[in-house]
N, C-alpha and C positions, 0 to 999 in steps of 0.2 A: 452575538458572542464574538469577541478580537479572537482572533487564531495566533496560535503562537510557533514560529518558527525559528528554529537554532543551527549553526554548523559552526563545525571544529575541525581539528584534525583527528586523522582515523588514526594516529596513533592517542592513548587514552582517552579515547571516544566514551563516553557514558551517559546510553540511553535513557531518556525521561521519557517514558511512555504518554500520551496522552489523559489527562484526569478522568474522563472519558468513562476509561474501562476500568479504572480502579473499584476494589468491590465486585465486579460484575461474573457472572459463572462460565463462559467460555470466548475466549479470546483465538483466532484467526491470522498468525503469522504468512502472509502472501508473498511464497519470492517467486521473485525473478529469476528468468533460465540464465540472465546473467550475475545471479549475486553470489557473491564472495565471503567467504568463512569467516575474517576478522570481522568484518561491520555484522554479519548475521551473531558470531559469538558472542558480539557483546549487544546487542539488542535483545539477545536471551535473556542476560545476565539483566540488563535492566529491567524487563518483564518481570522475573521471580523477583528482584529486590523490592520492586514497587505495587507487585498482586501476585504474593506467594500461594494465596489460597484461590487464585482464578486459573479454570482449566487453561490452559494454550497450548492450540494446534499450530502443528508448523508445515507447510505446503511441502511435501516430499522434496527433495533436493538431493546431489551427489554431494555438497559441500558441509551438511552435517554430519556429526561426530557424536559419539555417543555420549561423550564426555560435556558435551554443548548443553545438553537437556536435563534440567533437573527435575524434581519433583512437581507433579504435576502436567510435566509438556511429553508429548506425543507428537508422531510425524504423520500426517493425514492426506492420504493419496486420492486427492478429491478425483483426479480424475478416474476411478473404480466406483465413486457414489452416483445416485442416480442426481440426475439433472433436472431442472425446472426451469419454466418460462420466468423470465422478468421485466415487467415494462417499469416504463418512468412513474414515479406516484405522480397522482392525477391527471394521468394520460389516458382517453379512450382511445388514443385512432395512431397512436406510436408502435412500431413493429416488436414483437420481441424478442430479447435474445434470451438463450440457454445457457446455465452454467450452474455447478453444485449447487445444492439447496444447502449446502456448510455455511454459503458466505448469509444467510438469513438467519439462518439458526445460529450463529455467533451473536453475541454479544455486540462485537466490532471488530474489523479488521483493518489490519495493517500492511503495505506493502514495501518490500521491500527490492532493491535493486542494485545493479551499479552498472556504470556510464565511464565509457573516456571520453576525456572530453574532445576527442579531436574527430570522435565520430556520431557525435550526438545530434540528434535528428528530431525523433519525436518525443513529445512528456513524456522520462522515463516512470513515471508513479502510475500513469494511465494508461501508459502503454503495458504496464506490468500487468494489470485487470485485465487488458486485453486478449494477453495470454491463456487467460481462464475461460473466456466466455466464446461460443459458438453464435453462429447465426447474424454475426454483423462485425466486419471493420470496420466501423467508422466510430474513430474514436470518440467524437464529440456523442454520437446516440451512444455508447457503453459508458461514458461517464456518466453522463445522465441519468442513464435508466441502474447504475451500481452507484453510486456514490452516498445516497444513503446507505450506504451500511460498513463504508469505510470511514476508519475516525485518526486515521494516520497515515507518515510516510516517510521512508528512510532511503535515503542515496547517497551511495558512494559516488565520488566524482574523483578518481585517482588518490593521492594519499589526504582526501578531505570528503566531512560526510554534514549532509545536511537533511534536517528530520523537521517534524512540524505537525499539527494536527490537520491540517489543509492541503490536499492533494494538489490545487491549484497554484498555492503559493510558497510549497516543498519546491515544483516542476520549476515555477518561476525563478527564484532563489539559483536552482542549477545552473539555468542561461546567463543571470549575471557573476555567476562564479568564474562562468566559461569566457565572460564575453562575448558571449555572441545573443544578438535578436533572436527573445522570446518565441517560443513555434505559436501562429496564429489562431491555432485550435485555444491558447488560454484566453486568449482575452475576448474571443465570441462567446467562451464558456461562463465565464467571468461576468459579463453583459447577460448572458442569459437565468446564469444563476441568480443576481441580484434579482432578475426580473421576477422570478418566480418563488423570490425569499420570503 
């Protein structure tokens, strides 16, 4: 399956959710402790126009509004739900990490975030997972062992956003907007993901 990746400018930004979750019963909005109200408002808006009738949760945030959620979406404080282990599919002997049993129980999730670019570091889309999950930094075992079950990725990068259904190649897409070399974590991920496609 080609992944498909887009950016614009955040102003008139209008999110196309991935085909993915179209149809499907509960949908998983994942932000970041750094995401921002315009790119979050309107990746709402693009949710309800393209799966009005799909539940979507949205990760508790200070930067929602009531006026942000329509029918259908709710703000879901994963971190008061109970937790569960999760290893990599078809791992016996990989460690694992802890975090809601929401991002299973979805449908699909999506993360979202934002980045300046003059202090960007790590994959902001992976590093947004990271945020959820206990029992391991390292980002390359939390992509791993979470990436099934995310089917999207949205980043602000100052007055510009870029989205995609590829977590790998949303993070990628960042670094050359910024100019600067890719963080090394993708492209070992990259190589490994193929391997085990």
């Amino acid at each position: 399956m080609v992944s498909v990746t887009r950016s614009g400018k955040l102003e008139g930004f209008a999110y196309t959710p991935p085909s993915s979750i179209f149809r499907t019963v509960r949908v998983l909005l994942t932000l970041s402790q750094s995401a921002q109200a315009p790119a979050l408002a309107a990746a709402l808006r693009g949710l309800w126009r393209f799966t009005p009738l799909t539940r979507v949760l949205v990760t508790e945030h200070p930067a929602i509004e009531a006026w942000m959620l329509g029918a259908n979406m709710a703000v879901a404080d994963v971190d008061a739900l109970p937790a569960r282990p999760y290893v990599p599919i078809g791992s016996t002997t990989a460690r694992s990490v802890f975090a809601s049993h929401l991002f299973s129980d979805c449908n699909g999730c999506i993360t979202l975030c934002s980045v300046d670019p003059a202090t960007l570091d790590a994959p902001p889309s992976i590093s947004t997972i990271a945020e959820y999950v206990r029992g391991s930094t390292d980002l390359s075992a939390i992509y791993r062992t979470m990436r099934t079950y995310f089917v999207g990725a949205i980043v602000q990068v100052g007055e510009h956003v870029i989205w995609g259904d590829d977590l790998l190649d949303v993070d990628a897409a960042v670094y050359r907007l910024v100019g600067r070399p890719e963080h090394p974590v993708l492209s070992e991920l990259r190589s490994t993901t193929n391997e085990h496609a």
